[in-house]
C-alpha positions in Angstrom: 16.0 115.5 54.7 14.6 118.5 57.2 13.9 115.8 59.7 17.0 114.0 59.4 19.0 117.7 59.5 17.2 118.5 62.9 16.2 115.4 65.0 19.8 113.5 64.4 22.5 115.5 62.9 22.2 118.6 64.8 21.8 117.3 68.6 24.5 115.1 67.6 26.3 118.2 65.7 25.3 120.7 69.3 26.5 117.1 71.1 29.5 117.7 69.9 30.1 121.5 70.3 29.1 120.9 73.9 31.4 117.7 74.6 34.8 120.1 73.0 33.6 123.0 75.6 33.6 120.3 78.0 37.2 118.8 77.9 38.5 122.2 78.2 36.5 123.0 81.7 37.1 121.5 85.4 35.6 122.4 88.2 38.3 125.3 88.6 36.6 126.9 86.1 33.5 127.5 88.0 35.2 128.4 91.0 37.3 130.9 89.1 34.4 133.3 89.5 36.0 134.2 93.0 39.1 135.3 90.7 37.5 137.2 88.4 34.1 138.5 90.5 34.2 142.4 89.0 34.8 141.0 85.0 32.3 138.0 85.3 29.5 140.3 87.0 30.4 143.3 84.6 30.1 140.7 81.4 26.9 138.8 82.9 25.2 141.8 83.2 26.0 142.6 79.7 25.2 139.5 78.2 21.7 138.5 80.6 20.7 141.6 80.7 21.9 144.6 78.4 22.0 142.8 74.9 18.6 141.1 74.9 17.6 144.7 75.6 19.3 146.1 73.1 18.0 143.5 70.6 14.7 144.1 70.8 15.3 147.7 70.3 17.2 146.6 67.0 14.2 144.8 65.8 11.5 147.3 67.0 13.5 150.1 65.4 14.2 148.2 62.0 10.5 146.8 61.7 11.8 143.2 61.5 9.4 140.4 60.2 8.0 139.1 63.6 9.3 135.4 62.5 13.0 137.2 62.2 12.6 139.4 65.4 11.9 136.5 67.7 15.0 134.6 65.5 17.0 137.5 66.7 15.9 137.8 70.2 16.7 133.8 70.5 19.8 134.4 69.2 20.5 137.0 72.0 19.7 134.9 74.7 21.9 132.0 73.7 25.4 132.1 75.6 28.9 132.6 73.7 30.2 130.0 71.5 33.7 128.8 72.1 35.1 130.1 69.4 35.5 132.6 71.6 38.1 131.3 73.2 40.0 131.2 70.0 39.7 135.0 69.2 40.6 136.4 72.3 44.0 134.1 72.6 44.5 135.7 69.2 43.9 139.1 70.4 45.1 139.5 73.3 42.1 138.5 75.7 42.4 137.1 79.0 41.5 133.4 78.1 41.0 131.9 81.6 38.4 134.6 81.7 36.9 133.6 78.7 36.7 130.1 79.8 35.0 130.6 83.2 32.6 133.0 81.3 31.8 130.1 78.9 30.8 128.1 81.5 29.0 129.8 83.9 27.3 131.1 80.6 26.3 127.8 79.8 24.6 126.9 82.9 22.8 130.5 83.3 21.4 129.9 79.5 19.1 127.0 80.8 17.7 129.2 83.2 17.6 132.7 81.0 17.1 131.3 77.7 13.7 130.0 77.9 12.4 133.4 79.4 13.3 135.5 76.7 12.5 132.8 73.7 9.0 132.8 75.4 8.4 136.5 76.0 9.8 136.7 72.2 7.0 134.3 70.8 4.5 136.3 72.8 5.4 139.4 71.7 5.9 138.6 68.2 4.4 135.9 67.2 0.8 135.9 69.4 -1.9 134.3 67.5 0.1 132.2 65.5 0.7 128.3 65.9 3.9 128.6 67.6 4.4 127.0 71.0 7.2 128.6 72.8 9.8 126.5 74.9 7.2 124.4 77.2 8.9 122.5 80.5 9.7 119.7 78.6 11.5 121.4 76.0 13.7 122.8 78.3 14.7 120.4 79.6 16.4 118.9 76.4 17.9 122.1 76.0 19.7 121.4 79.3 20.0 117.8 78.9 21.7 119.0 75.2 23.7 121.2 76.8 24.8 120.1 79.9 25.4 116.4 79.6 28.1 116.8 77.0 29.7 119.5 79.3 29.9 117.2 82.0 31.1 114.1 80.2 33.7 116.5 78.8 34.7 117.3 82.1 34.6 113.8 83.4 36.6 112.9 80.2 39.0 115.4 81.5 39.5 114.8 84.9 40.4 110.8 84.2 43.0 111.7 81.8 44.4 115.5 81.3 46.7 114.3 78.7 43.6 112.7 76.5 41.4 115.4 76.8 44.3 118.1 75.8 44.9 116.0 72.7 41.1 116.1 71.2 40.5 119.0 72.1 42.2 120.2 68.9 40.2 117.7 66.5 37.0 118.2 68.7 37.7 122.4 67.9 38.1 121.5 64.4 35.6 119.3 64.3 32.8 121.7 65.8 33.8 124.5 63.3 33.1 121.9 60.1 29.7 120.8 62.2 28.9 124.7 62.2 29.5 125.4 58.9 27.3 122.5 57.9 24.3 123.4 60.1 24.5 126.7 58.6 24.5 125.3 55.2 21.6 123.0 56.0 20.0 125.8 57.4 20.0 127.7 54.5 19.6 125.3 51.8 16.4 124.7 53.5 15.2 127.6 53.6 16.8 128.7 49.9 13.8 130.2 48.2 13.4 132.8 50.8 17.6 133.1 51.4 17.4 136.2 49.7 14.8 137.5 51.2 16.3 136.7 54.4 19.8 137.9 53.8 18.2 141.3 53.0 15.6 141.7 55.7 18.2 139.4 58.7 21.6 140.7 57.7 21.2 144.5 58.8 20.1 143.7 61.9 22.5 140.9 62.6 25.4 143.4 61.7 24.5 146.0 63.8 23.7 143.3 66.6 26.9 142.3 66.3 29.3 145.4 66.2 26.8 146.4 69.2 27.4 143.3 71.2 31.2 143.5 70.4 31.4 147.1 71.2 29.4 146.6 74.2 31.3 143.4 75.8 35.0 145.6 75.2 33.8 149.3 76.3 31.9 148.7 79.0 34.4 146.6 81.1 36.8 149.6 80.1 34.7 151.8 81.9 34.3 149.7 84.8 38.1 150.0 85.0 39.1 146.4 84.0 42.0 146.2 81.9 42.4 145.4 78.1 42.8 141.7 78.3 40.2 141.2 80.6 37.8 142.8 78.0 38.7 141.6 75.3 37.6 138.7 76.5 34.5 139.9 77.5 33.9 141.5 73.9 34.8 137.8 72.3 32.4 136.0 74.8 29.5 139.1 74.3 30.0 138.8 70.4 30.2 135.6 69.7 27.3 133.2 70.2 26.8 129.3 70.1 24.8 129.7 66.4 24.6 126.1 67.0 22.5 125.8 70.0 20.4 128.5 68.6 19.4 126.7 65.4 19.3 123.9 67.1 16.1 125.5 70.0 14.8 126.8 66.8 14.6 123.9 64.0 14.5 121.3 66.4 12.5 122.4 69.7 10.7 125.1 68.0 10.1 123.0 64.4 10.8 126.5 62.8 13.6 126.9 60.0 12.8 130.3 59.8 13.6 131.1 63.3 17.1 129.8 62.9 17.9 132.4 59.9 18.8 135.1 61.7 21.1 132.7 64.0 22.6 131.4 60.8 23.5 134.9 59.2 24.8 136.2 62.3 27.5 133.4 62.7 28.6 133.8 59.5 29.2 138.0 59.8 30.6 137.1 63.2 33.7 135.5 62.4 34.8 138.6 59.9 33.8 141.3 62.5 35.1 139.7 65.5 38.8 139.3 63.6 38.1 143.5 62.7 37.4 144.0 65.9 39.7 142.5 67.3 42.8 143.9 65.4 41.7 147.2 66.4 41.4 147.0 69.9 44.4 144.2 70.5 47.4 145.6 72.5 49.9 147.7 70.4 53.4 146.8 70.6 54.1 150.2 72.0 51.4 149.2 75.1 53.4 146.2 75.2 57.0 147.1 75.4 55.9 149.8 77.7 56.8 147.8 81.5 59.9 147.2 79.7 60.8 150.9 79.8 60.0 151.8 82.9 61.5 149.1 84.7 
């Protein structure tokens, strides 16, 4: 059942993820960057950089199990998800942003991913059995990710009509694909669930809350305005759980690796919406051209 779960229904499940992101994207997107270069650099920075950083300090400071700590930091490294999307139109974000985040994301992850999973293993799991994310291997992580993408956008650019109408199911559908890799994930692991839950879910709280504070405070202080980081905060906070357990049960022939990816996109969705609520614009902010005009 374990092989079934990992070598066809989740690349076919992460296929799937990564054809919905695609019919959303054209080539716009990518050139977008020119629109938004202060946000994109500002959240980059953040996301490449800063929250790997800060996730190894998490799982230093906390004395993670090495497995778990290396499950973390590959859950770091993996770009947003694009539920993201979702949550910022809901809370005010700039959603173009979003979008153009999302996909330069995606193509930086090919690069950046495999760096930090590797210097993870190292770290953590030297002298074990565990081969880290070899040439080969990433390239089916690109060939995973990017191929949907691109037939997505391809999809896309032949009919704007037909890509705008399954990109609803293809949402939906990729949400019900989630929850059942998570499921799988845990079910397969369910003697040590507990275990997990108690040693994984600390971490992946305060990972999260971090990353969410993070992606929304520090475009404030670079002076961009509310929208634009809220986005950022959604795109920061919210990672593509999928691709994760997917590197890690698949790539990495490690169950236990995915946990921490598995716990952390179930506390996302319920921080995220908290988060969100308090930092969305008041209706004071809102009416407030209104009254000066």
């Amino acid at each position: 059942m374990d092989s079934v779960l990992t070598q066809v229904f989740l690349p076919v499940a992460l296929g799937i993820v990564m054809l919905g992101l695609g019919l959303g994207l054209t080539v716009a997107d990518f050139k977008r960057i020119v629109v938004f270069p202060k946000a994109v650099l500002v959240a980059l920075v953040c996301q490449v950089l800063l929250l790997p950083a800060v996730c190894f300090g998490l799982v230093l400071l906390l004395d993670l199990d090495p497995t778990l700590a290396a499950g973390m930091m590959l859950l770091a490294a993996s770009p947003g998800g694009t539920t993201a999307n979702l949550y910022s139109h809901l809370f005010g974000g700039n959603v173009a942003l979003n979008v153009t985040l999302t996909a330069v994301n995606s193509v930086l992850a090919i690069f950046t991913l495999p760096l930090v999973v590797n210097f993870a293993l190292n770290h953590f799991l030297s002298g074990t059995d565990q081969i880290g994310l070899q040439f080969g291997k990433s390239l089916q992580v690109f060939a995973i990710v990017l191929i949907p993408v691109a037939i997505g956008m391809f999809i896309r650019h032949c009919s704007v009509d037909f890509a705008d109408r399954m990109q609803r199911p293809v949402r939906i559908l990729s949400v019900v694909v989630l929850v059942l890799v998570i499921v799988g994930t845990l079910v397969s692991e369910k003697d040590n669930i507990a275990t997990y839950f108690a040693d994984a879910g600390l971490v992946a709280l305060l990972f999260n809350v971090i990353s969410l504070g993070v992606g929304y405070f520090l475009p404030r202080l670079a002076g961009l305005d509310r929208g634009d980081s809220v986005a950022a905060a959604m795109e920061i906070g919210i990672h593509n759980g999928t691709l994760a357990i997917f590197i890690a049960t698949t790539l990495l022939a490690s169950t236990a690796l995915a946990v921490p990816a598995a716990v952390y996109s179930i506390i996302m969705f319920f921080t995220a919406a908290a988060f969100g609520y308090l930092v969305r614009p008041t209706r004071s902010v809102q009416a407030e051209p209104a009254l000066t005009d």
